[in-house]
N, C-alpha and C positions, 0 to 999 in steps of 0.2 A: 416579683417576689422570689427570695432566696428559697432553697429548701429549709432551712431551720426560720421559715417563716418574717425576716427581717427583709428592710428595701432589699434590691440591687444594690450591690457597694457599699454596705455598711455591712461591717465585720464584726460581730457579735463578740464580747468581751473572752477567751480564754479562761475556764475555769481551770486555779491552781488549787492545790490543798496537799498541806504535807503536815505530817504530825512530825512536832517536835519532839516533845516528851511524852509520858505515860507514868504512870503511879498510883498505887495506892494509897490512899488519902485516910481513910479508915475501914478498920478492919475488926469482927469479933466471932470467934467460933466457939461456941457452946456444945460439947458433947454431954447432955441430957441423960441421956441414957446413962451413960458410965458414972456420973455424979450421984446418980439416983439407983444405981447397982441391977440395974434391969436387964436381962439376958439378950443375947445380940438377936435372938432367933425372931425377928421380929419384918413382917412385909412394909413395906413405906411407902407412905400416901405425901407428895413432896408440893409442896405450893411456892410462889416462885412471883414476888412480885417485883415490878421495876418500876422507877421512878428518871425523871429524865429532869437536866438541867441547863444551861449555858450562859455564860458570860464573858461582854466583852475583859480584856486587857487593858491594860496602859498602855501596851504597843503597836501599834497600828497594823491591823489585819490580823490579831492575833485573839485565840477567843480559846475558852476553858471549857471543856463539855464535860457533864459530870453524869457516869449512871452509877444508880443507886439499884443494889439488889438485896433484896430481905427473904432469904429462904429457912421456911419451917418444915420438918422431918418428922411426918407422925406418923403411928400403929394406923395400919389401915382402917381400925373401927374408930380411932381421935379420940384415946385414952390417954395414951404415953406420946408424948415428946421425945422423940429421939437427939433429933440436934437441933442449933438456932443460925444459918450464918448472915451476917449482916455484912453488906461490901460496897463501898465507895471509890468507885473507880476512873479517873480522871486522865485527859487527853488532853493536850494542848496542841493546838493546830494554828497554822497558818493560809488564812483561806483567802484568797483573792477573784475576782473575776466574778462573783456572785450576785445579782443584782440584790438589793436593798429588800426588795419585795419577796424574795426566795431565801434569803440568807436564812431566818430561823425556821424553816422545815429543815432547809441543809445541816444543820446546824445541829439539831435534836432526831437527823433520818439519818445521815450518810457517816458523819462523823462517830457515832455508838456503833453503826456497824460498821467500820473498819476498825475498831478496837474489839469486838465479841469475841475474836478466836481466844485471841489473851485474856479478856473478860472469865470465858469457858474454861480456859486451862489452868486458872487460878481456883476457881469453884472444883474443878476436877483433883487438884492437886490437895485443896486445904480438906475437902470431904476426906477421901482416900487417907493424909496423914492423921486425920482426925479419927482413923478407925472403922472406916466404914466405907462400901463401895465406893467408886470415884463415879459423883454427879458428873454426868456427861449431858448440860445443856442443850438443850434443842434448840434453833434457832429463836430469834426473837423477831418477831413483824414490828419494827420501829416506826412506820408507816400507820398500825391499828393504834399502836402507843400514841402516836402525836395526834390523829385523828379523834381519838378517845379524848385526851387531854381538853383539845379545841372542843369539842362538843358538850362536856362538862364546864367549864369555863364561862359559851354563850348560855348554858343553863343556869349556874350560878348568876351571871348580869342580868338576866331575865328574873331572876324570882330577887331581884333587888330593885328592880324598875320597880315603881309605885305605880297599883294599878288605878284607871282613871273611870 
């Protein structure tokens, strides 16, 4: 056996992955606060949820990965709403050499995080112009994210099995 665990002499497939494009898909920022005339002097309690998605193309090897971020800005006591932003943010990659069996962990782990930096400097830039510190993103475990999903998922099949 090989080190990466395959016979002698079989040469394991070359992972490729290159992003072609990048875009925002949709976008909404709500300044709360400033609609509602509420004074800036305000600490923020920030919730920050992600959503993950992918799909194949019509072109072969070519797949769309889509993260979805819903962040809400409240008064640390969750009286006042300060902002709302909602962001759709999409990848188009071309991924090859990935076996069949691996491709959607890849797909919903690897592909989100080589787009977060850009992900983070869009959330940084639209908070900030929108009036207010620039959200500066903490990393994202995309890894708990897909893990979560799957575990939710086999729960929902399970309370749909009919019990015997």
């Amino acid at each position: 056996m090989a080190e990466n665990g395959a016979p002698e002499g079989v040469q394991q497939p070359q992972v490729q992955m290159s992003v072609l494009g990048q875009f925002i898909r949709d976008m909404s920022f709500e300044n709360v606060m400033a609609q509602k005339g509420v004074g800036a002097d305000v600490q923020p309690d920030v919730s920050v949820q992600v959503a993950l998605d992918a799909k194949k193309r019509s072109v072969e090897n070519q797949y769309e990965v889509i993260t979805k971020l819903n962040i809400e800005s409240k008064s640390k006591d969750g009286s006042v709403v300060l902002f709302l932003l909602e962001l759709e943010y999409v990848g188009i990659f071309n991924i090859a050499g990935v076996p069949e069996d691996q491709l959607h962990p890849f797909l919903l782990i690897e592909c989100p995080r080589m787009l977060f930096p850009f992900l983070r400097r869009i959330v940084s830039d639209v908070t900030r112009d929108g009036g207010f510190p620039p959200l500066n993103l903490d990393n994202i475990d995309f890894v708990a994210i897909y893990r979560n999903e799957l575990a939710r998922r086999q729960q929902a099949s399970a309370a749909e099995q009919p019990q015997q």
